[in-house]
C-alpha positions as CSV (number, residue, x, y, z in Angstrom):
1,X,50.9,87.8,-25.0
2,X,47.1,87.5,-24.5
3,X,45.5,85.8,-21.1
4,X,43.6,82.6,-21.7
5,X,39.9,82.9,-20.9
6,X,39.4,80.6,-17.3
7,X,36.2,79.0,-16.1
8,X,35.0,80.7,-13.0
9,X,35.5,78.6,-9.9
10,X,32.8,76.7,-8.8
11,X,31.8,76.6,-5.2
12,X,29.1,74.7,-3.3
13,X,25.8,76.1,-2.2
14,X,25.0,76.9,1.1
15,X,22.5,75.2,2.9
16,X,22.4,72.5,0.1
17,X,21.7,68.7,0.7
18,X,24.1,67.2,-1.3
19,X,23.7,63.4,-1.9
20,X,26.2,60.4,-1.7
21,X,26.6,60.2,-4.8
22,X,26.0,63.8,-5.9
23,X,29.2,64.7,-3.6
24,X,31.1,62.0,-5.2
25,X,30.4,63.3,-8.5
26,X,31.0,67.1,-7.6
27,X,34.4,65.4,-5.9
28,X,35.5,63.8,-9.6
29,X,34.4,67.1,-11.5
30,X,36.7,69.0,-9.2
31,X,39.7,66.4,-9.5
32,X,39.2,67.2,-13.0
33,X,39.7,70.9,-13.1
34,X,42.5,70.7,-10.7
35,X,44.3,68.5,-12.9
36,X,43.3,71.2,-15.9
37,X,44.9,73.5,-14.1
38,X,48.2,72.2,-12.9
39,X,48.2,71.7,-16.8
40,X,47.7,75.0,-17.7
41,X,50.4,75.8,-15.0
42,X,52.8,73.3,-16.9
43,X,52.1,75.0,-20.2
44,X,52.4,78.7,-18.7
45,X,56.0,77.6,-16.9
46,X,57.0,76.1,-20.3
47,X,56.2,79.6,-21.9
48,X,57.7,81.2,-19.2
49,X,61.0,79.1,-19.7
50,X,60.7,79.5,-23.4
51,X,60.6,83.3,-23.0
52,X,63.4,83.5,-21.2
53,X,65.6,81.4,-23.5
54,X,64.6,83.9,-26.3
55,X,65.1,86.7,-24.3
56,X,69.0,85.2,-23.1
57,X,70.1,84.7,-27.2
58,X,68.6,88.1,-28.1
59,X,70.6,89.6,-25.0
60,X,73.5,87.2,-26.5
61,X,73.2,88.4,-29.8
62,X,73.1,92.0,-28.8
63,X,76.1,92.1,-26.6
64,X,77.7,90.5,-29.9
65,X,76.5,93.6,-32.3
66,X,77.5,95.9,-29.2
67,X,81.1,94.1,-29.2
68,X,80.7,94.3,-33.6
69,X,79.8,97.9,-33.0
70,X,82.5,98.7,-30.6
71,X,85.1,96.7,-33.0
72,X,83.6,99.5,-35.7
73,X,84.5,102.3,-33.5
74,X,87.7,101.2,-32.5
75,X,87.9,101.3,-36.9
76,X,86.0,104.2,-37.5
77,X,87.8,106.5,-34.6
78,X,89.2,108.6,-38.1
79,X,85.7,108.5,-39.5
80,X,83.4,111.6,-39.0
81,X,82.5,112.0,-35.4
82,X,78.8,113.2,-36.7
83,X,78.2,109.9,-38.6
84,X,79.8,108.0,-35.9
85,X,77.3,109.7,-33.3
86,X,74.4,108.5,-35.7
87,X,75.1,105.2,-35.6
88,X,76.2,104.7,-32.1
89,X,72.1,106.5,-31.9
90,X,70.5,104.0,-33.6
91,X,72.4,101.0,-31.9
92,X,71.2,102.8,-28.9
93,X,67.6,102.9,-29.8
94,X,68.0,99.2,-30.8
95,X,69.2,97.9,-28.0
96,X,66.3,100.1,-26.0
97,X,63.8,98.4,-28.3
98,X,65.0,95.0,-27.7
99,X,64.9,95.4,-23.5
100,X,61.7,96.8,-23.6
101,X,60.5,94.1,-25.5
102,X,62.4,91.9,-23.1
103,X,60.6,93.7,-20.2
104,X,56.9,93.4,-21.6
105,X,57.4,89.4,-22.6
106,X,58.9,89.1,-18.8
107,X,55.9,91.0,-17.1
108,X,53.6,89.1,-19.7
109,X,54.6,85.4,-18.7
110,X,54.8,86.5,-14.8
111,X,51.4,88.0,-14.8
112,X,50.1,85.0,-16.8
113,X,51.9,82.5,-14.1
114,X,50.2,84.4,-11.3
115,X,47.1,84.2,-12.8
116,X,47.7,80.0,-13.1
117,X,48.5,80.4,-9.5
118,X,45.6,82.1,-8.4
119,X,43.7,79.4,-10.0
120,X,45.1,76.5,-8.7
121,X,44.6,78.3,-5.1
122,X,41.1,78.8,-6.5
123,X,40.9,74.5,-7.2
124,X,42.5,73.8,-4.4
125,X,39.8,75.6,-1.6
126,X,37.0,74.3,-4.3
127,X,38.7,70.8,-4.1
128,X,38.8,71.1,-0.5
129,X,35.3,72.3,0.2
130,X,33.8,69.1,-1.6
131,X,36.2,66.6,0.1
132,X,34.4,68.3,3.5
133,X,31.0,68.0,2.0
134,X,31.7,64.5,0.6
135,X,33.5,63.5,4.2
136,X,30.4,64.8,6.3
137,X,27.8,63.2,3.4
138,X,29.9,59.5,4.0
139,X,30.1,59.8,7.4
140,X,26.5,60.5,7.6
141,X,25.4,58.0,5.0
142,X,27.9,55.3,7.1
143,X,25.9,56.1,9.9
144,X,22.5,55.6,9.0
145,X,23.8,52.1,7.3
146,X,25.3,51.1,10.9
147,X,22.3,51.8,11.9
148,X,20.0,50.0,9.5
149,X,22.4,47.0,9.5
150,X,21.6,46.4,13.6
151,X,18.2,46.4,12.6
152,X,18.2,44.5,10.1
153,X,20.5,41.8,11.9
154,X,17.9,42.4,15.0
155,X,15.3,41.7,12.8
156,X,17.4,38.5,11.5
157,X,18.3,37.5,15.0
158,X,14.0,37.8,15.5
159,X,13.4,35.3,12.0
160,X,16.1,32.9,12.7
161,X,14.8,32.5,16.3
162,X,11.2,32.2,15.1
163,X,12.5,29.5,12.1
164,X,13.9,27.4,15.2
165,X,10.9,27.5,17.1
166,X,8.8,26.7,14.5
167,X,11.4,23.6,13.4
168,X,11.0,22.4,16.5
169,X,7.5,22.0,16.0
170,X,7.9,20.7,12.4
171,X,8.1,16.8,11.7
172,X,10.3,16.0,8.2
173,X,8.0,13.6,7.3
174,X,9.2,13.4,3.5
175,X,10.4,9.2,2.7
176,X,13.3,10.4,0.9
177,X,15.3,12.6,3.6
178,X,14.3,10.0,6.1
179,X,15.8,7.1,4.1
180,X,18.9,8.9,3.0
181,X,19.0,9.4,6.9
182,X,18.3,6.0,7.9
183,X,21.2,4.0,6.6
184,X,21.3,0.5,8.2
185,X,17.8,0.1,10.6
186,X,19.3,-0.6,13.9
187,X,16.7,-2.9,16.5
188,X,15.5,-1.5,19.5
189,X,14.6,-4.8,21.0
190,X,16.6,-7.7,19.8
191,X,14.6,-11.0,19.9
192,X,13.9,-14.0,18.1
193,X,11.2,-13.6,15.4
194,X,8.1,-12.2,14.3
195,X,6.3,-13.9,16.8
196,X,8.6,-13.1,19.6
197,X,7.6,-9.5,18.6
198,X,3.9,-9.5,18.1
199,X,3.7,-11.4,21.6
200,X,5.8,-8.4,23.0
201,X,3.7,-5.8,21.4
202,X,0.4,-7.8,22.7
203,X,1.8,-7.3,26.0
204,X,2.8,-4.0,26.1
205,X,-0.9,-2.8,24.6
206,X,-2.5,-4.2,27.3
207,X,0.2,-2.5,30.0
208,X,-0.8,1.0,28.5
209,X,-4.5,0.1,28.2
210,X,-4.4,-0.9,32.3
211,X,-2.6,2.7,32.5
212,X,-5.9,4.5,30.7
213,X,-8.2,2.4,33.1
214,X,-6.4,3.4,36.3
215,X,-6.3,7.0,34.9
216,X,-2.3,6.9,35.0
217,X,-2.3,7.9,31.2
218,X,-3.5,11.7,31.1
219,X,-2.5,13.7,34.7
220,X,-4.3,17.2,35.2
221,X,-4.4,19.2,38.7
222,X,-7.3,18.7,41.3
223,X,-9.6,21.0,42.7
224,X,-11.8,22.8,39.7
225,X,-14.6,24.2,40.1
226,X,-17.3,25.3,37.9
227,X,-20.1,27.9,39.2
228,X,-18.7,26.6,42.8
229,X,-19.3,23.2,41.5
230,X,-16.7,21.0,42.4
231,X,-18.6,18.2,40.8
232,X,-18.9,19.6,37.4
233,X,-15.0,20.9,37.8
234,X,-14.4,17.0,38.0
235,X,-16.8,16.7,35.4
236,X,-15.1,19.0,32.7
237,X,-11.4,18.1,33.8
238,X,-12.6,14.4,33.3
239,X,-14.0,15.7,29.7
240,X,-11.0,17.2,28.9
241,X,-8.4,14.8,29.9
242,X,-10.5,12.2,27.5
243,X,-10.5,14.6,24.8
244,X,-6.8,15.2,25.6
245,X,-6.4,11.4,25.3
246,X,-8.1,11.1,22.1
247,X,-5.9,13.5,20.6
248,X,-2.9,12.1,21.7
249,X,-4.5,8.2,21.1
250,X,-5.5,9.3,17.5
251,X,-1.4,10.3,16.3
252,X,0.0,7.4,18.2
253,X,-2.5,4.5,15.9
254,X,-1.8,7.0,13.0
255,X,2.1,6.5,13.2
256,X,2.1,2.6,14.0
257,X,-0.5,2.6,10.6
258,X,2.0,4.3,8.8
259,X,4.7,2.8,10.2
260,X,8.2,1.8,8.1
261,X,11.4,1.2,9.5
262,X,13.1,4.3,8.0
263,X,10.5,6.6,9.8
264,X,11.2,5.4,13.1
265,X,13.0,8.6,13.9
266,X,9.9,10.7,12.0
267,X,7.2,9.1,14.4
268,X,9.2,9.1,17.5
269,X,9.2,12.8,16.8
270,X,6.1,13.6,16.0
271,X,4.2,11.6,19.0
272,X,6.7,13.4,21.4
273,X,5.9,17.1,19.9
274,X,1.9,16.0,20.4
275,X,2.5,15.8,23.7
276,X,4.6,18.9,24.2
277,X,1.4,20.8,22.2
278,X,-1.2,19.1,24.6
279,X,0.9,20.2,27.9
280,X,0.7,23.5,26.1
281,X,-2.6,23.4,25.4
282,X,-3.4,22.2,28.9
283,X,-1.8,24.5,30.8
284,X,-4.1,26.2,32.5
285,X,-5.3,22.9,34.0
286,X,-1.7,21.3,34.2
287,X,-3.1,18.4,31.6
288,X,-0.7,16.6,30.3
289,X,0.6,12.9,29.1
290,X,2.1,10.7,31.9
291,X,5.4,9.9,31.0
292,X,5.0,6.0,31.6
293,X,2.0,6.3,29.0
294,X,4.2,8.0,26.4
295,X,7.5,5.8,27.0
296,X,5.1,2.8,26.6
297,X,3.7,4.2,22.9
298,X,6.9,5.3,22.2
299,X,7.8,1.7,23.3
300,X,5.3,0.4,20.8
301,X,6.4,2.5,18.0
302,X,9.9,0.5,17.9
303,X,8.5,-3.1,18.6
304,X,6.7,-2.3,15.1
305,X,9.3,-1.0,13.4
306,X,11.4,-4.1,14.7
307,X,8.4,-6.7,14.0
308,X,8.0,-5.2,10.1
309,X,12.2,-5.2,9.8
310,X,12.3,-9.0,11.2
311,X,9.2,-9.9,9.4
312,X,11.0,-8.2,5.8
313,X,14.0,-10.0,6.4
314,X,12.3,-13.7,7.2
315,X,10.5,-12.6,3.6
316,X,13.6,-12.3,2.4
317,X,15.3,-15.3,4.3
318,X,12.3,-17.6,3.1
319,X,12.6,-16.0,-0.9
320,X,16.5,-17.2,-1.3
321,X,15.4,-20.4,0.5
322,X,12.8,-20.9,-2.1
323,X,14.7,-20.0,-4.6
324,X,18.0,-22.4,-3.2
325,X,14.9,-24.8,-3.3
326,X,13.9,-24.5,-6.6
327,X,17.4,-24.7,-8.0
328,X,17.9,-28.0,-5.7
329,X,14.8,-29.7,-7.1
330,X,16.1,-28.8,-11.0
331,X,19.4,-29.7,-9.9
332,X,18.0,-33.5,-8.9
333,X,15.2,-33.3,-11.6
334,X,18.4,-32.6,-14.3
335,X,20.6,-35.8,-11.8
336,X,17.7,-38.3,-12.3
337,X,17.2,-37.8,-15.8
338,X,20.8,-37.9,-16.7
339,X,20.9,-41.1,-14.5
340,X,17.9,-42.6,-16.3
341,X,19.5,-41.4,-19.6
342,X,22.9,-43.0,-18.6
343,X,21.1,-46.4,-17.4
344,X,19.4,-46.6,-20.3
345,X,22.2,-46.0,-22.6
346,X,24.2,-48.8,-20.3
347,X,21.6,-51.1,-20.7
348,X,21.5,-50.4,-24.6
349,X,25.4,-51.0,-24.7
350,X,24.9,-54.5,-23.0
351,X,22.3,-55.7,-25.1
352,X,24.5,-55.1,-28.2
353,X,27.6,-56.5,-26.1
354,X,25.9,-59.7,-25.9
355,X,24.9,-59.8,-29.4
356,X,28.5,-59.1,-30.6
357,X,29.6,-61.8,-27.9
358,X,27.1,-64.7,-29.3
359,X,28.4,-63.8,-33.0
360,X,32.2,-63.9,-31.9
361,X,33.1,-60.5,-32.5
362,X,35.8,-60.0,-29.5
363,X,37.0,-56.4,-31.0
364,X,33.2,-55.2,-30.7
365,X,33.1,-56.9,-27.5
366,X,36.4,-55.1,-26.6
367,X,34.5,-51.6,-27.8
368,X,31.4,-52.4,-25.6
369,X,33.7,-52.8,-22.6
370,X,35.4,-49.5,-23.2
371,X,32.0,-47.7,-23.4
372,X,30.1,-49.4,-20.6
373,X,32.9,-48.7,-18.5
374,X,32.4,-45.3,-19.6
375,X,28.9,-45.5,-18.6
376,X,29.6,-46.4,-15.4
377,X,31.9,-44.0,-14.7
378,X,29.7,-41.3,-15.4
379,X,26.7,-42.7,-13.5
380,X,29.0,-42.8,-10.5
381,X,29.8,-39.0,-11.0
382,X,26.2,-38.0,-11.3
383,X,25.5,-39.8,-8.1
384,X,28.7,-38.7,-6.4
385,X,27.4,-35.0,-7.4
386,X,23.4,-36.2,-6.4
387,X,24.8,-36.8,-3.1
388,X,27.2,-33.7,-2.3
389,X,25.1,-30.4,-2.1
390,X,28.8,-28.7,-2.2
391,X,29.5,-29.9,-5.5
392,X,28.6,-27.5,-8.4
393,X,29.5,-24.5,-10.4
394,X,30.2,-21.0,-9.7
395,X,29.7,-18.4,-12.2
396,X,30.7,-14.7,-12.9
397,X,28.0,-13.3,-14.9
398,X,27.1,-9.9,-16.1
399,X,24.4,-7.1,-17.4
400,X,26.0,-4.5,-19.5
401,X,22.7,-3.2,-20.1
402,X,21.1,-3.2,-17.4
403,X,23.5,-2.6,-14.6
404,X,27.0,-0.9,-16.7
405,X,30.1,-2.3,-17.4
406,X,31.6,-2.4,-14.2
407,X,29.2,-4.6,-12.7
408,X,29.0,-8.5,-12.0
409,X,27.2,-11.3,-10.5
410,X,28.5,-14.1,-8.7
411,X,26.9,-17.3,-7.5
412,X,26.7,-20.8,-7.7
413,X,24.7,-23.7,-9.0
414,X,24.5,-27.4,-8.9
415,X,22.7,-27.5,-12.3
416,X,24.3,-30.2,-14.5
417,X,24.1,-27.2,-17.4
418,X,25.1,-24.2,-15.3
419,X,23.6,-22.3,-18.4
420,X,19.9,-23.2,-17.7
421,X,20.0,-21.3,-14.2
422,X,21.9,-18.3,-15.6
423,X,18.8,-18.0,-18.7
424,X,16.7,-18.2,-15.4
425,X,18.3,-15.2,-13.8
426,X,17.8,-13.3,-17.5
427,X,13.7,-13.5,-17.9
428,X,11.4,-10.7,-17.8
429,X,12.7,-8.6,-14.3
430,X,16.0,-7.5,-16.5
431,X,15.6,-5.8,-19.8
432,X,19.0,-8.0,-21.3
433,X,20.2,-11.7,-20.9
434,X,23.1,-12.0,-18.7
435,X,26.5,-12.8,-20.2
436,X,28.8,-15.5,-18.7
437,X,32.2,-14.5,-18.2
438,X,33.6,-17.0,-15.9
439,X,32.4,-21.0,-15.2
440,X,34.4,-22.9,-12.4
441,X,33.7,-26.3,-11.4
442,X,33.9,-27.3,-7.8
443,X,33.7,-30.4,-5.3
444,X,33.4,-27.5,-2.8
445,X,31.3,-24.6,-4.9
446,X,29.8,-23.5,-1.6
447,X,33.2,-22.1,-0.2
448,X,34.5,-21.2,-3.3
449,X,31.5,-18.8,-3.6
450,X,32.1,-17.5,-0.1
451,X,34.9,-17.0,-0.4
452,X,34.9,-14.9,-3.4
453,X,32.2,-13.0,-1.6
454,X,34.8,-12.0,0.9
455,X,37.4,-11.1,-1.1
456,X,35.3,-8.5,-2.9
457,X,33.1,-7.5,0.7
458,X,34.4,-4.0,0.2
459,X,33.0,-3.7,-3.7
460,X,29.9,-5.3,-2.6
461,X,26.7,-3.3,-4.6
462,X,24.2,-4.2,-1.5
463,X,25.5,-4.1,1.8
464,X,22.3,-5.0,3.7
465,X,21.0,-7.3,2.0
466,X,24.1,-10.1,1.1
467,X,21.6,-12.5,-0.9
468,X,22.4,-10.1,-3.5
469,X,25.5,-11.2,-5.1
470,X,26.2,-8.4,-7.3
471,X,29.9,-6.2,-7.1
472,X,31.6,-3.4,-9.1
473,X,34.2,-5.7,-10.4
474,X,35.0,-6.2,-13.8
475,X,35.9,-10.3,-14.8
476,X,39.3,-10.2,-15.0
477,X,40.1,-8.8,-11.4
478,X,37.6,-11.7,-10.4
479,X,40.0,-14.1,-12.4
480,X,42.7,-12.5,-10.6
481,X,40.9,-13.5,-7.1
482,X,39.9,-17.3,-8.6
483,X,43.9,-18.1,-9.6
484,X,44.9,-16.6,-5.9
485,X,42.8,-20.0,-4.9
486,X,43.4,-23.8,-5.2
487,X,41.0,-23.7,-7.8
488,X,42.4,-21.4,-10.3
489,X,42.9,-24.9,-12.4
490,X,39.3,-25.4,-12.7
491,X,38.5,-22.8,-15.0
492,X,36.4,-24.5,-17.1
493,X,35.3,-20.7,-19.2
494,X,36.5,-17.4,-19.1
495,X,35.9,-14.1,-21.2
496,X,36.6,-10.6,-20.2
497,X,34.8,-8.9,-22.9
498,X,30.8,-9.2,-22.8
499,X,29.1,-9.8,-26.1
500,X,25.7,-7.8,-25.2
501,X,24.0,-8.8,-28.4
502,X,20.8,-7.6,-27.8
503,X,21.5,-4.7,-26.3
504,X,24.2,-3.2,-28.7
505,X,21.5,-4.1,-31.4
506,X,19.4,-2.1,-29.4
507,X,22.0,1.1,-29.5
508,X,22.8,0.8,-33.1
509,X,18.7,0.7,-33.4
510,X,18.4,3.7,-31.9
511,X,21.2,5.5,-33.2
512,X,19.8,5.0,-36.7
513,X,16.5,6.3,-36.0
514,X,14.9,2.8,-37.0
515,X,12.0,1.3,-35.4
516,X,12.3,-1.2,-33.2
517,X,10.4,-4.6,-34.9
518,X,6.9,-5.7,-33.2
């Protein structure tokens, strides 16, 4: 049986840098060839077992032609001793024949199981070899990561604390991080009005002006000199303590000029880092803001933010007023013409009553009574509503296109046509009319609108500003909230569903591609 031709071993280089992954690769390849080898091991052990089993029937199947042979001698003991010593000769060469072919497939599979041996001893030291290269190579390349991972996070440790310094000597001065930040404006000093606060911030500009005159504003330390001048040291520490004060002076107008509630917090900031960079800057000569002077601009910083919040909200205060106003003065306007129009008709009715009296029609007499006490009873109302401001209509409106589906309004009016003031609300500031959904008559439509207001506080859209009467409700749960009062009954209109003419025209418009009409 012929040897199989086998690789020589491979063995690492002396004195060679091996990479990372150079080692891991040379660590695979030898994986590799070991397992190649315990194959070939497999296959030569198989071989070997399969040689044996051959060997074990031949030896089988010669001691049965030995037992056959000796059966023939035990019969041929009267046959011719010469032929009988030829053919006990030739089953003796056989049986030679067959061990020695026995012997040379034995010493054939041991040799060739040696030599798979030998080879996986071979694998094994290569194997070995390149897990100590690759060990040493990781251990070394673990090492220099250790070590550039502290520097790096040194380095890191370095940015992050230069980042913070510098932060601390940034101002976030963008609108939209300081209103998200805001939230509700909170006053510093709580007073009347607008004029309380312009009064307070008249005083307190003429308490930091007497601090600039009496040189309490800017400090600095005594005792300069300059070319063993101590007039001129006075001199140029009087020069720079102006210039100091400028500075400072010039950020302080700059952020009440620019002043707006939400940037309170913004300004604050920035006038006290100022100061921080002018004590820096005036080190040397310990210059720096007086901390009275800066608590009084500081001061004056939140009187204006206060004075432009007050003076927003008496805007807004004197806006519904008008507004109330305006809808009072239609309200009357719509009570003395429907009075006028009432009278008149009374007067008409009377006129005819006497006509129908003087011809001695008594059912048309009986007809005009009916009516002019009609009449009467409806001029009474409008008065009786002329004279109680409570007395009107609430109504649930909404603005599918302009503010979703899940959106109404809810106010009140004292409009004899509660339908005139909600066309009023839909003109040019919404792109769509408003819907009406719900129309309740009250003697008491003042606290019927309060107290729907309450019982929807926590959907309320605007939560500062509660002249905005709008809330993610939908109709019905507002029905549901109406027939939970006493005036559930007075329901004079209700429809969930909003018809939104306009602006489903609109979608189908645009869906088709069409242009929208001049």
């Amino acid at each position: 049986m012929g040897r199989p031709d086998q690789p020589p071993p491979r063995r690492p280089e002396e004195n060679r840098s091996v990479g990372l992954l150079g080692a891991r690769r040379a660590l695979r390849e030898a994986e590799v060839e070991n397992a190649e080898l315990h194959l070939r091991v497999g296959e030569l052990e198989s071989l070997l077992h399969a040689n044996g089993q051959r060997a074990r029937q031949e030896i089988g199947a010669l001691r049965q032609e030995v037992g056959e042979l000796r059966r023939q001698n035990v019969g041929l003991r009267n046959r011719d001793a010469v032929a009988f010593e030829q053919e006990a000769e030739q089953a003796g060469a056989q049986l030679a024949q067959v061990r020695a072919t026995l012997a040379a497939a034995t010493d054939s599979v041991r040799t060739e199981h040696l030599r798979a041996r030998e080879i996986a001893e071979q694998s094994r030291a290569v194997l070995s070899e390149a897990v100590i290269v690759s060990d040493r190579i990781l251990t070394t390349a673990r090492a220099k990561a250790v070590d550039r991972e502290r520097a790096v996070d040194a380095e890191l440790a370095e940015r992050r604390a230069r980042i913070a310094e510098l932060d601390r000597q940034i101002v976030v001065t963008e609108d939209l991080a300081m209103l998200q930040e805001a939230g509700i404006y909170e006053f510093r000093h709580r007073l009347a009005d607008a004029v309380a606060y312009k009064s307070r911030l008249e005083d307190l500009k003429d308490r930091y002006k007497s601090l600039q005159r009496n040189d309490e504003a800017v400090l600095a330390a005594s005792g300069w000199t300059v070319n063993g001048s101590a007039t001129e040291g006075k001199r140029m520490l009087r020069d720079y303590t102006k210039l100091m004060l400028r500075a400072y002076n010039a950020e302080a107008d700059n952020c009440i000029r620019t002043m707006r509630p939400h940037r309170l917090a913004a300004s604050i900031d920035r006038l006290t880092k100022a100061r921080d960079t002018i004590a820096k800057l005036g080190r040397t000569m310990q210059i720096r803001v007086s901390e009275s002077y800066h608590r009084a601009r500081v001061e004056e910083l939140e009187l204006t933010a206060d004075y432009l919040t007050h003076q927003e909200q008496e805007k807004e205060r004197v806006r519904a007023e008008r507004e109330r106003q305006r809808d009072e003065d239609a309200a009357r306007k719509e009570f003395e013409r429907e009075k006028a129009r009432l009278l008149k008709e009374q007067n008409h009715w009377r006129l005819v009553q006497e006509r129908w009296r003087a011809q001695g029609d008594d059912a048309k007499v009986a007809e005009a009574d009916t009516k002019l006490d009609q009449l009467h009873s409806a001029i009474e109302g409008v008065e009786s509503r002329e004279a109680n401001i409570r007395t009107g209509h609430v109504y649930v409106i909404s603005n599918v296109g302009a503010f979703g589906e899940h959106m109404v309004k809810i106010g009140m009016t004292r409009r004899l046509d509660p339908h005139d003031r909600v066309r009023e609300l839909g003109d040019a500031s919404v792109p769509f009319k408003f819907d009406i959904h719900a129309l309740v008559f009250s003697s008491d439509a003042v606290g019927l609108e309060n107290r729907l207001h309450r019982e929807l506080a926590d959907r309320r859209v605007n939560r500062v500003n509660l002249r905005r009467e709008f809330f993610h409700a939908t109709p019905a749960e507002v029905l549901e909230v109406l027939r939970r009062t006493d005036q559930g009954d007075n329901v004079l209109h209700f429809t969930e569903l909003a018809e939104a003419e306009e602006w489903r025209a609109s979608r189908t418009i645009a869906a088709d591609g069409a242009a929208v009409p001049a």
